[in-house]
C-alpha positions in Angstrom: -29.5 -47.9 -25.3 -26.3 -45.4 -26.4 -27.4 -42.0 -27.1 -26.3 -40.2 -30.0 -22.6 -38.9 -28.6 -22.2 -42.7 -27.8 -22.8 -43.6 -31.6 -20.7 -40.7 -32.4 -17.7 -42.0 -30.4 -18.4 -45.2 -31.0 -14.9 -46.6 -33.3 -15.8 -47.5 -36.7 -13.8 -49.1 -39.4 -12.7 -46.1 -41.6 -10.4 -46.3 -45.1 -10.5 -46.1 -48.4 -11.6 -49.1 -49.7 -12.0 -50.7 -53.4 -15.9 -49.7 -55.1 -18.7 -50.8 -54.1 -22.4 -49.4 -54.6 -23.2 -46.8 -57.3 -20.1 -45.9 -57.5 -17.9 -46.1 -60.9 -15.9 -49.1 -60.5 -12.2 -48.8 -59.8 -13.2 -45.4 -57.9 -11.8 -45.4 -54.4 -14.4 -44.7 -52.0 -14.1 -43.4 -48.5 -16.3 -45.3 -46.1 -16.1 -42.5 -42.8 -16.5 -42.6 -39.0 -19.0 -40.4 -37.2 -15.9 -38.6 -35.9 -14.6 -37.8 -38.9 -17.9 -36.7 -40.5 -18.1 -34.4 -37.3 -14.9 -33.1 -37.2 -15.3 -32.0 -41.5 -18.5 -30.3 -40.2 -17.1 -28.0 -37.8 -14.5 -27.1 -39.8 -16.9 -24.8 -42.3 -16.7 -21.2 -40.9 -20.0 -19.2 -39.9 -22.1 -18.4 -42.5 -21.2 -20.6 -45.2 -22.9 -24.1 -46.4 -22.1 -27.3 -47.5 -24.7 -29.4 -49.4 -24.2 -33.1 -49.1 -23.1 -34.0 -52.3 -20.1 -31.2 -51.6 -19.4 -32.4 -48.2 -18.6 -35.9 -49.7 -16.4 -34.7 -52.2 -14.3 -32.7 -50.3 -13.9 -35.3 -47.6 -13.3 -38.1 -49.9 -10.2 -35.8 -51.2 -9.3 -34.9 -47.6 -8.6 -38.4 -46.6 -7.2 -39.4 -50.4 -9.9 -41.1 -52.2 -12.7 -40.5 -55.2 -16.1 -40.1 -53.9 -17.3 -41.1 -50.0 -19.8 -43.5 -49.6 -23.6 -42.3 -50.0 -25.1 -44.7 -47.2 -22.5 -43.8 -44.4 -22.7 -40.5 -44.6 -26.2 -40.4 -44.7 -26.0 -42.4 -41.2 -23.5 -40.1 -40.0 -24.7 -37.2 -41.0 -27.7 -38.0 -38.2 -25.3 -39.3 -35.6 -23.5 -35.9 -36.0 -27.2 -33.8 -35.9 -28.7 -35.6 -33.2 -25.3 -35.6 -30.8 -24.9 -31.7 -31.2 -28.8 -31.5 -30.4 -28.2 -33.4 -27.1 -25.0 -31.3 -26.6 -27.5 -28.2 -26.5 -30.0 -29.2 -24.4 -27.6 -30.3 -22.0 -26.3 -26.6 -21.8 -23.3 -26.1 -24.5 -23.4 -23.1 -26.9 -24.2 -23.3 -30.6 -20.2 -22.0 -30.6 -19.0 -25.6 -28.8 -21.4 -28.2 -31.2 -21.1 -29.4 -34.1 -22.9 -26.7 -37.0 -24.8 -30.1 -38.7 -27.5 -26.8 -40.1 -24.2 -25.6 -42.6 -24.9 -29.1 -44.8 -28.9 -29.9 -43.8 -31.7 -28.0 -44.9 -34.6 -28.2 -44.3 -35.2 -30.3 -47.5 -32.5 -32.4 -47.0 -34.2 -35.9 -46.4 -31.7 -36.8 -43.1 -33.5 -33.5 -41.4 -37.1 -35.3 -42.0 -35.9 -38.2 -39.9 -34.3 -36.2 -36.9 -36.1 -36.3 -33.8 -36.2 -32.6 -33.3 -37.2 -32.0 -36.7 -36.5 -29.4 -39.0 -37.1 -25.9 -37.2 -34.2 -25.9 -35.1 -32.2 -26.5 -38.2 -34.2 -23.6 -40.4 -33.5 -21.2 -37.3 -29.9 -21.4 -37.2 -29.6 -21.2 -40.8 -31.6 -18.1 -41.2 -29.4 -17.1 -37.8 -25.9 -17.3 -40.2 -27.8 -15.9 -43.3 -28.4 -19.0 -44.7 -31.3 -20.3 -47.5 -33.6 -22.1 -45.7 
């Protein structure tokens, strides 16, 4: 069974592609890798957040399309969470993974299904002066 840096490496099929979903037809929609999802998240300095609805905005107009698709980055958004967990235990610094608690909360419903639940995620948020 992969563990979660696996799934974050593993290659998806990223693009823009025509609508599909909710979303307003004719929009182009950005469906993301893992990689790319990571790579946006680590990008957001110290101390500031992201909700989710935010973060797929600004990477739909970082990679040239409309809106980024709702599903995927739910999925990713895990992949991304779960990876940087197992890049802590394992001995890296919060510095070196990825800061998943700038766009989860503990509200947000991806943190309910995270297998290390939602403390860690409340700590380093109140850590960078973050709402809970």
């Amino acid at each position: 069974m992969k563990n979660w840096n696996d799934r974050l490496d593993t290659p998806g099929i990223s693009g823009v592609k025509p609508t599909v979903g909710d979303v307003v037809e004719g929009q182009p929609i950005l469906v993301p890798t893992a990689r790319q999802v990571n790579d946006f998240i680590r990008s957001i300095p110290e101390g500031f957040e992201m909700d989710v609805r935010a973060l797929r905005t600004a990477l739909a107009i970082e990679h040239g399309a409309e809106v980024t698709c709702p599903v995927t980055i739910g999925y990713h958004l895990r992949t991304v969470a779960e990876a940087a967990k197992e890049d802590f235990e394992r001995g890296m610094t919060l510095r070196d993974i990825a800061p998943f608690w700038r766009v989860l909360d503990a509200k947000t419903p991806t943190t309910r299904k995270l297998s290390f639940g939602a403390e860690f995620v409340a700590t380093q948020r109140k850590c960078e002066g973050l709402k809970p």
